[in-house]
C-alpha positions as CSV (number, residue, x, y, z in Angstrom):
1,X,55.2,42.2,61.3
2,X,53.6,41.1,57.9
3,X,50.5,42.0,57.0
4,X,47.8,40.8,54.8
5,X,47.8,43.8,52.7
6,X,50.1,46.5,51.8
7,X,49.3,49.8,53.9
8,X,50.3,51.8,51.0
9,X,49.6,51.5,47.0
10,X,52.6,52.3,44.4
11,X,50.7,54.8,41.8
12,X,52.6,53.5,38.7
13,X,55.0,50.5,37.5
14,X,52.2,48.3,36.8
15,X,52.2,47.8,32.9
16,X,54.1,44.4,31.9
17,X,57.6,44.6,30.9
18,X,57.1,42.5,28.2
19,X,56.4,44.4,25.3
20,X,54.0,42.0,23.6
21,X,51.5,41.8,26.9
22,X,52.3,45.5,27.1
23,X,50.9,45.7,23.6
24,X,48.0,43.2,24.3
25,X,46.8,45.5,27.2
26,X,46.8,48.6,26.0
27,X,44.5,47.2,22.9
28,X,42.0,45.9,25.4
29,X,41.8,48.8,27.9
30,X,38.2,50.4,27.0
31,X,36.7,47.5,25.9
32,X,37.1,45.4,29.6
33,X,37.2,48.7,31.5
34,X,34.2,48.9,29.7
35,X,32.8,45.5,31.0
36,X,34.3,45.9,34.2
37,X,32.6,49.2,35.2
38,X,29.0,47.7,34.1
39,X,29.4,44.8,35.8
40,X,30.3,46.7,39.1
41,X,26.9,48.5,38.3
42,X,25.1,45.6,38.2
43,X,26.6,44.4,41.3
44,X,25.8,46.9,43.4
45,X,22.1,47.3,42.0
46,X,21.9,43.2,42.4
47,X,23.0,43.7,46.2
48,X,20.7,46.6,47.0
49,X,17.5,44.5,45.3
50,X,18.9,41.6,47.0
51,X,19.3,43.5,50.6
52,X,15.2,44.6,50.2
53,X,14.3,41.0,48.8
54,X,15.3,39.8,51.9
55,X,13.7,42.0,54.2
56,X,10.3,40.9,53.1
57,X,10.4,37.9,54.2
58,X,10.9,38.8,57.9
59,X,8.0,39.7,60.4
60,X,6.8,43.0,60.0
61,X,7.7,44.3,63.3
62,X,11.4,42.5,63.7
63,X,13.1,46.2,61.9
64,X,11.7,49.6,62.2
65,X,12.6,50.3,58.8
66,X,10.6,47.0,57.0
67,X,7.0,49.4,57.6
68,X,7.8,51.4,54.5
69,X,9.3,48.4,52.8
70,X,5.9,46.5,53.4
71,X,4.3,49.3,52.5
72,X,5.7,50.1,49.6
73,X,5.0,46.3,48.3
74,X,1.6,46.3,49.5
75,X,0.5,49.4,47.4
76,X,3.2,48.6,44.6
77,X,3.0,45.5,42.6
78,X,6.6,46.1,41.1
79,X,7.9,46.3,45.2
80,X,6.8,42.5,45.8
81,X,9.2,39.8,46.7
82,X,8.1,37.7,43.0
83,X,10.0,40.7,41.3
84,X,12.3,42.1,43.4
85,X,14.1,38.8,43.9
86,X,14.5,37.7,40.6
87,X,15.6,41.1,39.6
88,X,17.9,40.4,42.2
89,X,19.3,37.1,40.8
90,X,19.0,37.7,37.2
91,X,21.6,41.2,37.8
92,X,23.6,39.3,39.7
93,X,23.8,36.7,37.5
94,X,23.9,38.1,33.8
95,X,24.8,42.0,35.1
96,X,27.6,41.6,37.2
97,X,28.8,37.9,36.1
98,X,27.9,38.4,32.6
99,X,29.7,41.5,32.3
100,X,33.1,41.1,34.6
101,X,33.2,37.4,33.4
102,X,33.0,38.5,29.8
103,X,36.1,41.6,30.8
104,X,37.9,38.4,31.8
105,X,37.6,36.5,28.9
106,X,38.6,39.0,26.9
107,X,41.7,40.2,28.8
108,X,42.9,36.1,29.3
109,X,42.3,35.4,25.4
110,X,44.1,38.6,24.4
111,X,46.7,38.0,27.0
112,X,47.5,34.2,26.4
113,X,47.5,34.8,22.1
114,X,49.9,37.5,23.1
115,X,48.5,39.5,19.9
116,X,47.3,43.2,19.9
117,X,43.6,42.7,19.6
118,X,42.0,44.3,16.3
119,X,38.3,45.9,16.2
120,X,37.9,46.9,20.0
121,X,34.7,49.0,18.9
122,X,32.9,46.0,17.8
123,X,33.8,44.5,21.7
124,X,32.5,47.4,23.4
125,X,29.0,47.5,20.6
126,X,28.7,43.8,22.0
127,X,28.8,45.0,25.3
128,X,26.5,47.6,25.0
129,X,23.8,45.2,23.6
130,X,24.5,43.0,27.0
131,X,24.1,45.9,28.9
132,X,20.8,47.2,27.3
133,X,19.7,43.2,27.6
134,X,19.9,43.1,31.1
135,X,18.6,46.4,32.0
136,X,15.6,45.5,29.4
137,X,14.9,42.8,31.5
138,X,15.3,43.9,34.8
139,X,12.4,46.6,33.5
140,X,10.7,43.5,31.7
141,X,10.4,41.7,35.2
142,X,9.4,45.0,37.5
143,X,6.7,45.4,35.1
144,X,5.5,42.2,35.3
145,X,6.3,40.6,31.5
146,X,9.1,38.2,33.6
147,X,8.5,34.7,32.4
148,X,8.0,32.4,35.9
149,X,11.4,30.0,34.8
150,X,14.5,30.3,37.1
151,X,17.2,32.4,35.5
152,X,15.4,33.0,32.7
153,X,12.8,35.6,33.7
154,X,13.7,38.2,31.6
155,X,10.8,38.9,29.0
156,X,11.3,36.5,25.6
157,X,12.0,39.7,23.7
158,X,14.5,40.8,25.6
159,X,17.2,37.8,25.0
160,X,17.5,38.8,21.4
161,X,19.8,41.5,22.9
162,X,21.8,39.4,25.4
163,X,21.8,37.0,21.9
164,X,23.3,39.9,19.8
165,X,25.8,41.1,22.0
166,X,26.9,37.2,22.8
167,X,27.2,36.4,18.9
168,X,29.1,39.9,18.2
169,X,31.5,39.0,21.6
170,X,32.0,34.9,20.5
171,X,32.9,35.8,17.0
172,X,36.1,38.0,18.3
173,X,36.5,35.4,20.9
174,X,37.4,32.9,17.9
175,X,38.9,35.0,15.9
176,X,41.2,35.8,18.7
177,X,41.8,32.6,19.6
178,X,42.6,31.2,16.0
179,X,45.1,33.9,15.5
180,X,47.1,33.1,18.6
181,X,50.5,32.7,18.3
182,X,51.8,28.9,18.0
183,X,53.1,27.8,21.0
184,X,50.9,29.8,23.5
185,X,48.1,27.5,24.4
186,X,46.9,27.8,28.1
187,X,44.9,25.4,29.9
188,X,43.0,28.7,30.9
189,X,42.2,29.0,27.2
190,X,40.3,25.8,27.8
191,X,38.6,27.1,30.3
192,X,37.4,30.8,29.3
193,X,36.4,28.5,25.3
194,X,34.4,25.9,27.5
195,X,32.1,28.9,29.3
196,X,31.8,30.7,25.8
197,X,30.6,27.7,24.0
198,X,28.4,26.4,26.9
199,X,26.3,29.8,27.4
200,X,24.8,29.9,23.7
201,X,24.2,26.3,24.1
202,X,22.6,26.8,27.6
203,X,20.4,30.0,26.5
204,X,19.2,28.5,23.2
205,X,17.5,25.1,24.6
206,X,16.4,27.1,28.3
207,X,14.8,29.7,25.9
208,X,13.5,27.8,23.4
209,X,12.5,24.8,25.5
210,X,10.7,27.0,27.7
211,X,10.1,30.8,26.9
212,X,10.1,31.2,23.3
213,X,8.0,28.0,22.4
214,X,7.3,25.8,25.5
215,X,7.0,21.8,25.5
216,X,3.4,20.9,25.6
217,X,2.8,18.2,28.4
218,X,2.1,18.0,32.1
219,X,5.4,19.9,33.0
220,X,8.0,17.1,33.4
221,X,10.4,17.8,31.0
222,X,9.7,21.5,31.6
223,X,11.4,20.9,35.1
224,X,13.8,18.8,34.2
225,X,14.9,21.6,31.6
226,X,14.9,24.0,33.9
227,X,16.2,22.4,36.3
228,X,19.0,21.6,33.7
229,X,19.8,25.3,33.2
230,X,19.8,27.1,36.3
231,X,22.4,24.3,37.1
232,X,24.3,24.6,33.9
233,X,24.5,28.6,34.0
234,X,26.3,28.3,36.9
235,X,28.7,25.2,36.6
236,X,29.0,25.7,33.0
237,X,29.1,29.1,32.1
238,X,30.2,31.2,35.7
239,X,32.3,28.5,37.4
240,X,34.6,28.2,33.9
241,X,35.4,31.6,33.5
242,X,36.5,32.0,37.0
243,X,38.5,28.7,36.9
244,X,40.0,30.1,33.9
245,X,40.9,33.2,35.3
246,X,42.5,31.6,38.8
247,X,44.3,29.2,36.8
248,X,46.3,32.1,35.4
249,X,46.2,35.1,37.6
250,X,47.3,32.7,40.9
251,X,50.7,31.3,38.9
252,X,51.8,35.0,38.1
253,X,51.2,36.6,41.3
254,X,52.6,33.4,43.6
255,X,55.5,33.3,40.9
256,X,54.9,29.2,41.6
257,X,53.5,26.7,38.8
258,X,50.6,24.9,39.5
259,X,50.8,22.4,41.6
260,X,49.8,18.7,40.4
261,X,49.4,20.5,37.1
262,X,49.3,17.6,35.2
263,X,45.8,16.3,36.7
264,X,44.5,19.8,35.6
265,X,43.4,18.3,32.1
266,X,41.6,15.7,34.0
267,X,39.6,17.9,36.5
268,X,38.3,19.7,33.4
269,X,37.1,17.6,31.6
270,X,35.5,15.4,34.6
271,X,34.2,18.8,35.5
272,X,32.9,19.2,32.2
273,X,30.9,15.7,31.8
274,X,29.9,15.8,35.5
275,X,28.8,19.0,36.7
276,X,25.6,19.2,34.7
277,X,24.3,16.1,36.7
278,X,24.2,19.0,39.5
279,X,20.2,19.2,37.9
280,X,19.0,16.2,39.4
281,X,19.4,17.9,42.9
282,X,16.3,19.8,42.1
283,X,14.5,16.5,41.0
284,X,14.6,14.2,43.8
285,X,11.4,13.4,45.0
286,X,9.5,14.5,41.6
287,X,7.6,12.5,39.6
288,X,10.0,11.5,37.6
289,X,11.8,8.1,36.7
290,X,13.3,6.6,39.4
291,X,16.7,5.4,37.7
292,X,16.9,8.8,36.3
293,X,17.3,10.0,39.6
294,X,19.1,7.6,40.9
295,X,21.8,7.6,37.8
296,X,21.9,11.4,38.3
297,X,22.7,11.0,42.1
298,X,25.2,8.8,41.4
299,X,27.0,10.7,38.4
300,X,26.8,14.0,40.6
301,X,28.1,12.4,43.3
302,X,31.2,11.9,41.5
303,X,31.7,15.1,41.5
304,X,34.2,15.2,44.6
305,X,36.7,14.2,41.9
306,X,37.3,17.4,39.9
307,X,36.6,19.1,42.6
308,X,39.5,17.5,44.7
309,X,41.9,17.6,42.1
310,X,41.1,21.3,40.9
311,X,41.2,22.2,44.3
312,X,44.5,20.9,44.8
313,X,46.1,22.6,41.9
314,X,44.7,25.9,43.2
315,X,44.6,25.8,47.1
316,X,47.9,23.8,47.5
317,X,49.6,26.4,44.8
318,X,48.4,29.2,47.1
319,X,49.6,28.0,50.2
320,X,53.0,26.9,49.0
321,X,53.1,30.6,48.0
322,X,52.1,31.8,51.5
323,X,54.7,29.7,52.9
324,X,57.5,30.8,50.7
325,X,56.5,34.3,50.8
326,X,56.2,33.9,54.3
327,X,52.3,35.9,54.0
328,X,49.8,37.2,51.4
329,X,51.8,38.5,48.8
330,X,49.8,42.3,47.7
331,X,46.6,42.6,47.0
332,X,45.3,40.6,45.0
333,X,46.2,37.3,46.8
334,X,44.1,37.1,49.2
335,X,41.0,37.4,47.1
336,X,42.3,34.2,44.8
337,X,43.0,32.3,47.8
338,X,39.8,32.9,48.8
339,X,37.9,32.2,45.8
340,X,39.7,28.8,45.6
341,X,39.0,27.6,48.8
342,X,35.1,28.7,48.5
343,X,35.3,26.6,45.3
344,X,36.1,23.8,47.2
345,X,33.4,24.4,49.9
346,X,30.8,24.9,46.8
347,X,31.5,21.6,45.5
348,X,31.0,20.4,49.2
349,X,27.9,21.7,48.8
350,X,26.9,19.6,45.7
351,X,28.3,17.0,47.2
352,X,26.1,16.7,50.1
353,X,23.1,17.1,47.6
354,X,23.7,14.4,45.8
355,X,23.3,12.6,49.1
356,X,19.8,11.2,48.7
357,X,18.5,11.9,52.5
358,X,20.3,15.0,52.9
359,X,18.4,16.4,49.7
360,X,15.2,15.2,51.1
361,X,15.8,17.2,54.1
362,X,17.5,20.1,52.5
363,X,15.9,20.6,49.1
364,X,13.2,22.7,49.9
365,X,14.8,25.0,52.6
366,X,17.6,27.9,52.9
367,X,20.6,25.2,52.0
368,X,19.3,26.2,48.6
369,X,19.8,29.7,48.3
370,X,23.4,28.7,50.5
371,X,24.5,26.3,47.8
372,X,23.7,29.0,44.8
373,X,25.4,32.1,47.1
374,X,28.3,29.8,47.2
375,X,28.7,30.0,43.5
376,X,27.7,33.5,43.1
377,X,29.3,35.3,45.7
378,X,31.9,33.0,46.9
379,X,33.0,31.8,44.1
380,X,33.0,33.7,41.4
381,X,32.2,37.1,42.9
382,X,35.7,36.3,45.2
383,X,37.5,35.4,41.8
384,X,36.3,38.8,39.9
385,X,37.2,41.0,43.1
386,X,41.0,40.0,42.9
387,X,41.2,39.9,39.1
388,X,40.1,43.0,38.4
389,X,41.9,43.9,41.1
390,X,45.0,42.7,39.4
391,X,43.7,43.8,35.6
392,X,42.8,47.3,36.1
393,X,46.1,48.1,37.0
394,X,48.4,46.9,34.3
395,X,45.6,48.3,32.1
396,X,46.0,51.9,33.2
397,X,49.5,51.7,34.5
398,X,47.9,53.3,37.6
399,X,47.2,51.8,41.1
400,X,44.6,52.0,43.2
401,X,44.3,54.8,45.4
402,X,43.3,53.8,49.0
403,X,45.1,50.6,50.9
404,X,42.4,51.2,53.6
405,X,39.0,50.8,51.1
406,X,41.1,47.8,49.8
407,X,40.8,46.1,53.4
408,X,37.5,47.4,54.0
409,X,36.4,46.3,51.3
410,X,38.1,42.7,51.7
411,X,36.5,42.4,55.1
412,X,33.7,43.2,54.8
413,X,32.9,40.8,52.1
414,X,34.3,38.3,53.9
415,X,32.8,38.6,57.1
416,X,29.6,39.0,55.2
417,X,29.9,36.4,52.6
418,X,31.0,34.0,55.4
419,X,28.2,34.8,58.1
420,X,25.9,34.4,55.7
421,X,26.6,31.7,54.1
422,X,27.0,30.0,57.6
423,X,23.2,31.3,58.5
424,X,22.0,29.8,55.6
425,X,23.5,26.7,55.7
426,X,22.6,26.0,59.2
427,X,19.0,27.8,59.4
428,X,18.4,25.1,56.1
429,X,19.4,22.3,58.3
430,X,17.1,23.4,61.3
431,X,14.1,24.3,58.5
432,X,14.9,20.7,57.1
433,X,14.6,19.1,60.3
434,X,11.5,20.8,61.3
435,X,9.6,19.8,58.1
436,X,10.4,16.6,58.3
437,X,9.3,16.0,62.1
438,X,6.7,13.5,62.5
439,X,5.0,15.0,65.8
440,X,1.3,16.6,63.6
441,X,1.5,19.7,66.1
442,X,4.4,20.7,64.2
443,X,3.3,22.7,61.3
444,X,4.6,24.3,58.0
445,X,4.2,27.6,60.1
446,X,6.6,26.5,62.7
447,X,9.3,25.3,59.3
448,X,8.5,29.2,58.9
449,X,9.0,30.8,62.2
450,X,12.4,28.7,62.2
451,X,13.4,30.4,59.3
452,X,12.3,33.9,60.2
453,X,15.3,34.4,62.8
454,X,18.0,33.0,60.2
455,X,16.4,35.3,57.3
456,X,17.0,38.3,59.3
457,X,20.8,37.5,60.1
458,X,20.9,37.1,56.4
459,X,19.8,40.4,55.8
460,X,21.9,41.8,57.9
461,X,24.9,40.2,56.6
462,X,23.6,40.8,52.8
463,X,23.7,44.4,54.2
464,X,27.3,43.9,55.1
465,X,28.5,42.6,51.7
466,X,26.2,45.8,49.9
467,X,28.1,48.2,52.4
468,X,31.5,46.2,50.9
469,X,30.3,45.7,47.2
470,X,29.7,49.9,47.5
471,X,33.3,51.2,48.8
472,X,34.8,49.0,45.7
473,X,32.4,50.9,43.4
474,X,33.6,54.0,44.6
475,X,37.2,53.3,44.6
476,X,36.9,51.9,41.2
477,X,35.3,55.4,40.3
478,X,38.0,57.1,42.3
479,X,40.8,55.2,40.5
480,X,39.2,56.3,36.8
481,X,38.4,59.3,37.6
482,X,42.1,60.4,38.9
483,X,43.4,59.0,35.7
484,X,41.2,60.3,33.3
485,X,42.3,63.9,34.9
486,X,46.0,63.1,35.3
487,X,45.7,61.7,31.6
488,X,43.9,65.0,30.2
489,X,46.6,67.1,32.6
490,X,49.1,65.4,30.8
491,X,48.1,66.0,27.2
492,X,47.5,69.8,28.0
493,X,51.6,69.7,29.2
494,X,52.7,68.0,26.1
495,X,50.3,69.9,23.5
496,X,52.1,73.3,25.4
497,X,55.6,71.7,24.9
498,X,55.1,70.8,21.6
499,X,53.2,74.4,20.5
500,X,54.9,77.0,22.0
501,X,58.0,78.4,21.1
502,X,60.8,78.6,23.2
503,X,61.2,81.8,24.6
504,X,65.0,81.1,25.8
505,X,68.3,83.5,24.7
506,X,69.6,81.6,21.4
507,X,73.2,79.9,21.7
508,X,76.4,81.4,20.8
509,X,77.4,81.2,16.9
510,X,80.4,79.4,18.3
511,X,79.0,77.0,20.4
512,X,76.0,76.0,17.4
513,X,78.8,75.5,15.1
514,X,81.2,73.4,17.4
């Protein structure tokens, strides 16, 4: 009976049998092991802020434990939900997507120029600046020096590091990319390129605009920049990279091209000149001018059309695959096909806010946080699980140890993902209607006790996906960790070979001369 993963793992046979990619990967190992094991730390302390975030916002007597969480953010200002949760977001956001979508780029550029990379210290010294960037901030916001905009509440001197490291990482990128060989351009390329030249673009006018040297005024534009950036981190930095990355990864594990391929060039670059649009959602009902809003309804409502025809090349590749294969093909597959079909679902989500009467009923409740989880987790967290699932392997030539933490790991992100995502979508709807009710006896506290139940299902399934996001930590770890010793094993053997003399009886005089 198939199965949707393997029951056992093959310890070697990974690295590429071309020589070239063979060549490509072993010049890139430290630097996006490098990336990829920071951004797993960021993960995980993203989920565990995340998990207590969430807590605080149920009633104090609905878990035993929440008394010495309440406690501890009554007594400690750094414990409160206005840190904790941006902390959250922000290491979710520039910790574990900055750092495992930046691993990706590098491995896709190096991969698709099919050229050895040169200077892989000055990759991992921009990495190192991102790192200390992010945990700067993270310290930045406990302490309370966080600025108040979404996304960009780390502390104004802080983003010179996350600058650094980005200008050090984009000039390889180019470099890298100019010195391609001819005849190797990848609509990937276009992808992982669009993200890289978006982000300094994005961080420059959000920090500028509104950190470094704020627009004087009543707020409006601030809003509208804002609003402009928490939209465009996501759709234009994020959502590229992964696109970029299940664009190639699904074609060579399926062993299919993609499907419709030639619509692909159309659904980026709709996807380019719509997507931002995704802003206005957050300015319905603003003062603000009205055909602004209504043009930016209409433009992001438009949406459904890359998101149909990237969704096609993706999700109809993958289940051709499953239906020639006959089931999930390893382990990475199942990820992929997963990350495409929440890509679809996140765009569903857009959709329905462009929708001017569902975003007055849904703009100020839980379909919010749904919509951004979408992206985060669903998305692009789905899309890094099976490529570095995929990477890490032909980058060691070593495979992962345990085919039981791989399916425990798969469902329970799954399970957790999708419950939650579920909860909050619905508990928004419910919140929505409740606020919007007419009858006067219905208050803003009743919008509240609505939400209470849905926020502790949430946490509960946020637990879930930390319990899930933990085991592939750990078998990450494991994997290194046995490589590292079977590595130093081996160059003990070889250094004994090669230094000691043999000890053997010499050959016959005869037998040397024949």
């Amino acid at each position: 009976m198939p199965t949707l993963f393997p029951t056992t793992v093959a310890p070697r046979g990974f690295v590429s049998t071309d020589p070239e990619l063979a060549a490509v990967d072993r010049s890139v190992r430290w630097p996006v092991m490098f990336c990829f094991l920071t951004g797993v730390h960021w993960m995980v302390v993203g989920t565990v802020l995340l998990v207590y975030a969430s807590s605080l916002t149920h009633p104090h007597d609905s878990i035993p434990i929440l008394g010495l969480l309440i406690d501890l953010s009554n007594n400690f200002s750094m414990f409160t939900y206005g840190r904790i949760w941006p902390a959250a977001i922000d290491s979710l956001v520039y910790g574990w997507g900055g750092c495992a979508g930046l691993g990706l780029a590098v491995w896709l550029l190096a991969r698709m120029s099919r050229e050895p990379v040169h200077s892989p210290g000055a990759l991992i010294t921009a990495i190192i600046f991102w790192n200390l960037g992010v945990a700067g901030g993270l310290v930045g916001i406990f302490v309370g020096q966080g600025t108040s905009v979404e996304l960009l509440e780390f502390p104004v001197y802080v983003s010179w590091l996350l600058w650094l490291g980005f200008v050090i990482f984009a000039l390889w990128s180019v470099a890298t990319f100019l010195a391609r060989r001819p005849g190797n351009d990848h609509l990937a390329q276009a992808w992982i390129l669009a993200a890289l030249f978006s982000f300094p673009w994005l961080y420059a006018a959000g920090n500028i605009l509104l950190a470094w040297q704020p627009l004087p005024g009543s707020g409006i534009m601030q809003e509208m920049i804002g609003a402009w950036y928490f939209h465009g981190i996501l759709t234009l930095w994020l959502v590229p990279i992964a696109l970029g990355a299940l664009y190639y990864i699904i074609p060579k594990v399926s062993g299919l091209g993609i499907r419709f391929g030639e619509k692909a060039k159309l659904g980026f670059w709709l996807w380019l000149i719509l997507a931002p649009w995704t802003a206005v959602h957050d300015l319905v009902g603003g003062p603000f001018p009205a055909d602004t809003v209504t043009v930016g309804l209409l433009l992001s409502g438009l949406i459904f059309i890359p998101v149909a025809i990237i969704g096609f090349n993706l999700v109809f590749t993958a289940f051709e695959a499953e239906e020639k294969h006959g089931h999930h093909g390893g382990v990475v597959f199942p990820f992929v096909v997963l990350a495409a079909v929440a890509f679809v679902l996140a765009g569903l989500s857009e959709q329905i806010l462009s929708i001017r009467s569902a975003n007055d009923l849904l703009r100020f409740t839980l379909f919010r946080q749904c919509n951004m989880f979408l992206w985060v987790y669903g998305f692009f967290s789905f899309t890094a699980f099976g490529s570095i699932y995929y990477i890490v392997p032909r980058l060691l030539d070593f495979g992962w140890r345990s085919a039981l933490m791989v399916r425990v790991h798969y469902y329970t992100s799954l399970y957790g993902i999708l419950l939650m995502l579920a909860l909050l979508g619905f508990g928004g709807v419910m919140q929505g209607l409740t606020l919007e009710n007419t009858d006067p006896n219905v208050t803003i506290m009743e919008a509240t006790s609505v939400a209470n139940s849905y926020h502790i299902s949430a946490t509960m399934c946020i637990s879930l996906i930390a319990i899930g996001n933990g085991i592939f930590a750990l078998h990450l770890g494991w994997m290194l960790i046995d490589w590292l010793r079977l590595r130093v094993r081996g160059n003990k053997l070889a250094a004994e070979i090669l230094v000691e003399p043999y000890d053997g009886d010499p050959a016959p005089k005869e037998e040397a001369a024949a």
